[in-house]
FIFIMAR-849239 format. One line per field, with one value per residue: residue number from 1; residue in one letter; chain; y, z, x of N, C-alpha, C in turn. Coordinates in Angstrom, 1 decimal. Layout:
<pts>
n	[NUM;...]
res	[A;...]
chain	[A;...]
nv	[Y;...]
nw	[Z;...]
nu	[X;...]
cav	[Y;...]
caw	[Z;...]
cau	[X;...]
cv	[Y;...]
cw	[Z;...]
cu	[X;...]
</pts>
This chain:
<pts>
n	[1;2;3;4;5;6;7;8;9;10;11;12;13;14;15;16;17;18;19;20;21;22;23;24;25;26;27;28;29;30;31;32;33;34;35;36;37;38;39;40;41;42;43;44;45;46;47;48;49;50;51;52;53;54;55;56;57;58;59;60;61;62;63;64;65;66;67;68;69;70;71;72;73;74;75;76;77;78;79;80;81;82;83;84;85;86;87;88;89;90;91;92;93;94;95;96;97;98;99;100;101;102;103;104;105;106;107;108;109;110;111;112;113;114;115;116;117;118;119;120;121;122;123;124;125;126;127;128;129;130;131;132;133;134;135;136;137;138;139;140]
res	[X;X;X;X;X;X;X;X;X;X;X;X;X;X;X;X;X;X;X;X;X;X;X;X;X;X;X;X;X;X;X;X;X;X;X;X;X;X;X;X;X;X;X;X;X;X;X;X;X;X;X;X;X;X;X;X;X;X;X;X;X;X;X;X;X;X;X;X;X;X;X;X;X;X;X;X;X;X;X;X;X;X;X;X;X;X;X;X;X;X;X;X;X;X;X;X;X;X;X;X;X;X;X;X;X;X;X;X;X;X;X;X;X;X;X;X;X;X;X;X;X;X;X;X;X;X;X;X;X;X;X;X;X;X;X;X;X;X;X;X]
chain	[A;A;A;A;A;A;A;A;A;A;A;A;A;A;A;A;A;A;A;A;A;A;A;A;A;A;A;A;A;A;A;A;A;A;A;A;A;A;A;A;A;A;A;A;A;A;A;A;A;A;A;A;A;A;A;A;A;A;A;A;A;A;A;A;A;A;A;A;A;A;A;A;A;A;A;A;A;A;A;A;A;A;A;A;A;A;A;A;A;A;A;A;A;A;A;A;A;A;A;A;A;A;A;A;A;A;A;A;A;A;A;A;A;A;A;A;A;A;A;A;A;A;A;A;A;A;A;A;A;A;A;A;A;A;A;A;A;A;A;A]
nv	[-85.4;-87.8;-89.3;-88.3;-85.7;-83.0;-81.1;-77.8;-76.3;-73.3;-69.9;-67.8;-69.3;-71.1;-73.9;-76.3;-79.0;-81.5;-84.4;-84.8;-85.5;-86.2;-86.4;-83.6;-81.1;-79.9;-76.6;-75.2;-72.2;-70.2;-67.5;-65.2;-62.8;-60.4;-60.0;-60.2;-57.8;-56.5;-59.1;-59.5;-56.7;-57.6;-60.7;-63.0;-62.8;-63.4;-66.0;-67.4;-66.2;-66.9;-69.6;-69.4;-70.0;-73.1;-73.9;-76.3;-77.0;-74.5;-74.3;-76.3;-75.9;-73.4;-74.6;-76.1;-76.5;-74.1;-74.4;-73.3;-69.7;-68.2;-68.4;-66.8;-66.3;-64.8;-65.6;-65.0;-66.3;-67.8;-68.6;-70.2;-70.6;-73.6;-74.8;-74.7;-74.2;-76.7;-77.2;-77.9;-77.9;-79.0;-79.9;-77.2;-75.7;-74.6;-72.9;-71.8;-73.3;-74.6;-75.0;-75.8;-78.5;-79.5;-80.0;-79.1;-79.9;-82.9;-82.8;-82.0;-85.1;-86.7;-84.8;-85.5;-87.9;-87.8;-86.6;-88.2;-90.5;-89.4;-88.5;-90.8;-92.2;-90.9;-91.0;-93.4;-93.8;-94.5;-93.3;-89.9;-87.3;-84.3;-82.0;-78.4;-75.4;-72.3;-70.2;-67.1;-64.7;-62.2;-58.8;-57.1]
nw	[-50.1;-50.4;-51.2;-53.5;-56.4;-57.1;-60.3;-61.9;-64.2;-66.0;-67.7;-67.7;-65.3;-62.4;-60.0;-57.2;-55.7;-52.7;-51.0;-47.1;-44.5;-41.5;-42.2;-44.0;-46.0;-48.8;-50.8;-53.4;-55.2;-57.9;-60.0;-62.4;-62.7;-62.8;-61.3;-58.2;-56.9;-56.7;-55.3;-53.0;-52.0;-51.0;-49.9;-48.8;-50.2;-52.6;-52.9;-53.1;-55.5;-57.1;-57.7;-58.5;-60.8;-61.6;-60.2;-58.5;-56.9;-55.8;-54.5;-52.5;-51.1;-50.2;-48.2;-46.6;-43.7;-42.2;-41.8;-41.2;-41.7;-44.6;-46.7;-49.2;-52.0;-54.1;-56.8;-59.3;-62.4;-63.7;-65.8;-66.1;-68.0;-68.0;-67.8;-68.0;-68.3;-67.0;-65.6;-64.8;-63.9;-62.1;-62.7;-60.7;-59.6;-62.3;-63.1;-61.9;-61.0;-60.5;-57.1;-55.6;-56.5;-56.2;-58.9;-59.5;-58.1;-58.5;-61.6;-60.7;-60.1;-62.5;-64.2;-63.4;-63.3;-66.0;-66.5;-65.2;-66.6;-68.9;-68.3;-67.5;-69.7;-71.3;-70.0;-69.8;-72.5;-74.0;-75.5;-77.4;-76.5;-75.7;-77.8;-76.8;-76.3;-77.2;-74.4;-73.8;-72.0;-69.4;-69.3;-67.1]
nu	[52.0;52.7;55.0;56.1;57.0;56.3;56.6;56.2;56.3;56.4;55.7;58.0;59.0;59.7;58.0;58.4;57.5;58.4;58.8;59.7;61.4;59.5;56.7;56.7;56.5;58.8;58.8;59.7;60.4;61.3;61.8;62.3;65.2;64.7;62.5;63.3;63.6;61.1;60.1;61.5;60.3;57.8;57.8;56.2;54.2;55.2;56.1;52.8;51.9;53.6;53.0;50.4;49.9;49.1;46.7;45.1;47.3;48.2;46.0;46.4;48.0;47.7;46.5;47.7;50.2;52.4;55.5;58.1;59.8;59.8;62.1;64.5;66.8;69.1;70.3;72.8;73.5;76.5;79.3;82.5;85.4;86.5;88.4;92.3;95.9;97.0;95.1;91.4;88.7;86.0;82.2;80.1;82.1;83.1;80.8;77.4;74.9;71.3;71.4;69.5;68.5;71.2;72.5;74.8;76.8;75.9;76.8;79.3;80.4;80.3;82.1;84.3;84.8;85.1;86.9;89.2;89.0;90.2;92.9;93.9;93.9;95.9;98.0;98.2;99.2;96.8;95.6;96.0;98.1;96.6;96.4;98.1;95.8;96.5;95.5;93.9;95.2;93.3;94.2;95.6]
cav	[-85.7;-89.6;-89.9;-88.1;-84.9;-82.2;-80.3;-77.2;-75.1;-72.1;-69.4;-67.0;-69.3;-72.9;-74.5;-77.5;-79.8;-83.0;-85.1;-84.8;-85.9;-86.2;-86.1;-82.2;-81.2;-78.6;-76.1;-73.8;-71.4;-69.7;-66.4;-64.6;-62.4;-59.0;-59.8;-59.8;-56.4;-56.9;-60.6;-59.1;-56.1;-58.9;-61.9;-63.5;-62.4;-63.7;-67.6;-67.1;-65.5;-67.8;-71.0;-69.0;-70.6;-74.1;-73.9;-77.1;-77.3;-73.4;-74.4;-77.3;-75.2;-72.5;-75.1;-76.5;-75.7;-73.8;-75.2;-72.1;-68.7;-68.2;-67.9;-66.8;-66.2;-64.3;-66.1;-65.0;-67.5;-67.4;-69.6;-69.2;-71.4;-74.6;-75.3;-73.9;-74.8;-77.4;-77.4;-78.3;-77.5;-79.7;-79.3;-76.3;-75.1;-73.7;-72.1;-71.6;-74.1;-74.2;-75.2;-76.5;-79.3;-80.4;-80.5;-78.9;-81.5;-84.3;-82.6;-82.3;-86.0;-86.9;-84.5;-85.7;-89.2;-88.5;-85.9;-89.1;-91.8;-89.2;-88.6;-92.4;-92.7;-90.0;-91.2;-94.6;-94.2;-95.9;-91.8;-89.3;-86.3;-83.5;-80.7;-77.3;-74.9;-70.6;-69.1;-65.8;-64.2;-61.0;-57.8;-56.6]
caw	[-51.3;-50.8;-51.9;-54.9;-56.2;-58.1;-60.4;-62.6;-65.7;-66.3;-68.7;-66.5;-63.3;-61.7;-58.3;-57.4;-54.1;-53.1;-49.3;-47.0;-43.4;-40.4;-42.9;-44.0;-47.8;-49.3;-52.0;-54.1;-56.4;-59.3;-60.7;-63.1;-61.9;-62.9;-60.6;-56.9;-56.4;-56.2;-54.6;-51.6;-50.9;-50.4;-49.9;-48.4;-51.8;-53.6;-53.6;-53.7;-56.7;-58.3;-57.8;-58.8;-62.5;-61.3;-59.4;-58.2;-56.3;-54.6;-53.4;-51.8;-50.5;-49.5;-47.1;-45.6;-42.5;-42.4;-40.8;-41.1;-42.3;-46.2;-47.3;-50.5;-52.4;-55.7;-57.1;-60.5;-63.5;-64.4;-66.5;-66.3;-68.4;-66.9;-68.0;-68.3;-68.4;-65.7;-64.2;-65.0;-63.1;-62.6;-62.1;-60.6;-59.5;-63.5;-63.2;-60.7;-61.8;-59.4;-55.9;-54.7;-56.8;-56.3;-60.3;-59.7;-57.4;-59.9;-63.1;-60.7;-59.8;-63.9;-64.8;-62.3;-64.0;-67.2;-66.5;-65.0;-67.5;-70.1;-67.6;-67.5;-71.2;-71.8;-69.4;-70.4;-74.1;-74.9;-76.1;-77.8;-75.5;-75.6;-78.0;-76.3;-77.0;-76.5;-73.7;-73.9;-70.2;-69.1;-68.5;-65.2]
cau	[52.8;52.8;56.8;56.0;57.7;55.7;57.3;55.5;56.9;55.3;56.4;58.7;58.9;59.0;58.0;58.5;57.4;58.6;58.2;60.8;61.1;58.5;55.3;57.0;56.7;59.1;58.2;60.6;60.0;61.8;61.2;63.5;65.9;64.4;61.6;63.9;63.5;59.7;59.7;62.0;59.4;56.6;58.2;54.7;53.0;55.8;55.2;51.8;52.2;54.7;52.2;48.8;49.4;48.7;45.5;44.8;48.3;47.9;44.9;46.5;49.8;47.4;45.2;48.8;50.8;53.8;56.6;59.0;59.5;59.8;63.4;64.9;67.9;69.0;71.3;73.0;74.2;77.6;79.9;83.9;86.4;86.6;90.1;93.3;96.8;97.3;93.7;90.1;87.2;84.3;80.3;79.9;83.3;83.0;79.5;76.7;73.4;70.5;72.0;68.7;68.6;72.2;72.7;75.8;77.5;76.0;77.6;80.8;81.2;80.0;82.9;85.6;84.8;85.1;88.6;89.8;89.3;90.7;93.8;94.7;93.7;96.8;99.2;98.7;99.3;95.5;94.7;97.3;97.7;95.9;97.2;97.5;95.3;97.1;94.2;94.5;95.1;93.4;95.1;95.3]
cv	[-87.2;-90.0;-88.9;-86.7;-84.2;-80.9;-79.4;-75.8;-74.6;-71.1;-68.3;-67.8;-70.4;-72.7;-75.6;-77.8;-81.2;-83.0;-85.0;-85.0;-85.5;-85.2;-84.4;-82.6;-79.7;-77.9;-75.3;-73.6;-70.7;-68.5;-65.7;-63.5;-61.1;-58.8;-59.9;-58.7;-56.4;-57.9;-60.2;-57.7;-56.5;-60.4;-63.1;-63.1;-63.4;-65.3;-68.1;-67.1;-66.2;-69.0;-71.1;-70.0;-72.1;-74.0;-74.9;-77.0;-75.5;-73.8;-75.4;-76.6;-74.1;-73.1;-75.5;-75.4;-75.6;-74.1;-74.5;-71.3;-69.1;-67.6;-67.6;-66.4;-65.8;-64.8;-66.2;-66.3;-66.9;-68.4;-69.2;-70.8;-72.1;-75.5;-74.6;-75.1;-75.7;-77.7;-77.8;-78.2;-78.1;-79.3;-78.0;-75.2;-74.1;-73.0;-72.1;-72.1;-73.8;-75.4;-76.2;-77.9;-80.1;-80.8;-79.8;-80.0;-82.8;-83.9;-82.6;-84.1;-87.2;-86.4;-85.1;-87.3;-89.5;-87.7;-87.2;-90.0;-90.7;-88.7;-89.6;-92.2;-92.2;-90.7;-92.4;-95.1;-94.5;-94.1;-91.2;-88.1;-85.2;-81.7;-79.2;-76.0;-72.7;-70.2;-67.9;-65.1;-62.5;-60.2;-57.4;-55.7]
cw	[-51.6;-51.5;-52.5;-55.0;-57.3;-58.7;-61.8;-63.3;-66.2;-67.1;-67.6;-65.2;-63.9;-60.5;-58.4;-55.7;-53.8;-51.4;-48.7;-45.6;-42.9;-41.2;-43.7;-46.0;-48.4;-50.4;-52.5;-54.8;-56.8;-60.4;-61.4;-62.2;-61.7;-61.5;-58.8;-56.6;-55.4;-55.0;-52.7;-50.9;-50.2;-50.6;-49.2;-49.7;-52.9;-54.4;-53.7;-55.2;-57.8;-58.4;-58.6;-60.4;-62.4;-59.5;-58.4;-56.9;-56.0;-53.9;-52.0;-50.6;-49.9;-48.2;-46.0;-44.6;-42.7;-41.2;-40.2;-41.8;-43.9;-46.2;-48.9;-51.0;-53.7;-56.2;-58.8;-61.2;-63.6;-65.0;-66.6;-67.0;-67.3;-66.7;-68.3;-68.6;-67.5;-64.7;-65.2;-63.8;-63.1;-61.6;-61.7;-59.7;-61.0;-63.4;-61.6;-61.8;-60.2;-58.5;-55.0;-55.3;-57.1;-58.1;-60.2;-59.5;-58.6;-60.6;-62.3;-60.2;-61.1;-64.7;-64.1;-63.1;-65.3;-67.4;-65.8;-65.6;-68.6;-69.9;-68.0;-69.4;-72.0;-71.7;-69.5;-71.8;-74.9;-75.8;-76.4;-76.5;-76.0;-76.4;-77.1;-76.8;-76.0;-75.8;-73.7;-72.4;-70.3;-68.8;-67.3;-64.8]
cu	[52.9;54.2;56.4;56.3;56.6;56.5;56.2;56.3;56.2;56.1;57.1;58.7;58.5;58.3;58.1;58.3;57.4;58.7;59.4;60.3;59.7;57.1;55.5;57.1;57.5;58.7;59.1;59.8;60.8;60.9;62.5;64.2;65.4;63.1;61.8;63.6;61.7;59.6;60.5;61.0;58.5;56.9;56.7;53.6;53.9;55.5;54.1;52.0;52.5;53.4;50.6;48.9;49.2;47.6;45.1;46.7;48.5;46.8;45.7;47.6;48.9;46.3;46.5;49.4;51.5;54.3;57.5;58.8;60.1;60.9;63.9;66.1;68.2;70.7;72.1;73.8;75.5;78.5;81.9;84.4;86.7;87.9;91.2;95.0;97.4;95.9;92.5;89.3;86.0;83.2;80.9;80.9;83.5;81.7;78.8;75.4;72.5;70.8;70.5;68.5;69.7;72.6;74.2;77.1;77.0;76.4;79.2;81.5;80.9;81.3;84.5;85.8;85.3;86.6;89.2;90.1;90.1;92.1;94.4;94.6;95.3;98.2;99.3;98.9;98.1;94.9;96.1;97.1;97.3;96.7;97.2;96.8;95.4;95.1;94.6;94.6;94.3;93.8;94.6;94.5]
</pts>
């Protein structure tokens, strides 16, 4: 990989491989959700599989050494109200983003920043405060 991070967008499905300690190169891959059922009866077919649409980079993944066994994880989306009446929720304490690329933790220390300058902005008078807005609660 020489530093460098490969990333490939394909229609149904990523992968992505980027350098990471003692000469070692990681690889994910991303397949929609419907397709777990399958990818967990042949987990050894599966990233195959996922990478076949960039040729030039299976060949290369299929000439390398593996390091460790092939792990995977099904991991559903979900999005909940990230505010309420006394609270706020940032990055990925409100949803679930893709965990391997830490985009969650970066949108939570982006959101923690910007619920903080609009905190002070309130309590120092430089902003009006924040009308409330009725959430409706769920029944039990």
């Amino acid at each position: 990989m020489h530093g460098r991070c490969e990333t490939y967008v394909r229609p149904d499905r990523a992968f992505a491989a980027w350098s990471m300690n003692d000469d070692r190169t990681v690889v994910i891959c991303g397949d929609p959700m419907r397709r777990v059922a399958a990818d967990r009866a042949d987990v050894e077919a599966g990233c195959p599989a996922t990478i076949a649409p960039a040729p030039a980079f299976a060949e290369r993944a299929a000439s390398a050494t593996r390091e460790s066994r092939l792990v995977g994880a099904a991991v559903p989306n979900f999005f909940r109200r990230p505010y309420g009446p006394g609270r706020a929720l940032v990055g990925d304490a409100g949803y679930v983003r893709d965990f391997i690329t830490a985009r969650g933790v970066q949108d939570a220390f982006r959101d923690a920043e910007l619920c903080g300058r609009a905190l002070d902005e309130t309590f120092t008078g430089r902003a009006p405060a924040p009308v409330p807005v009725p959430v409706p609660v769920p029944a039990p």
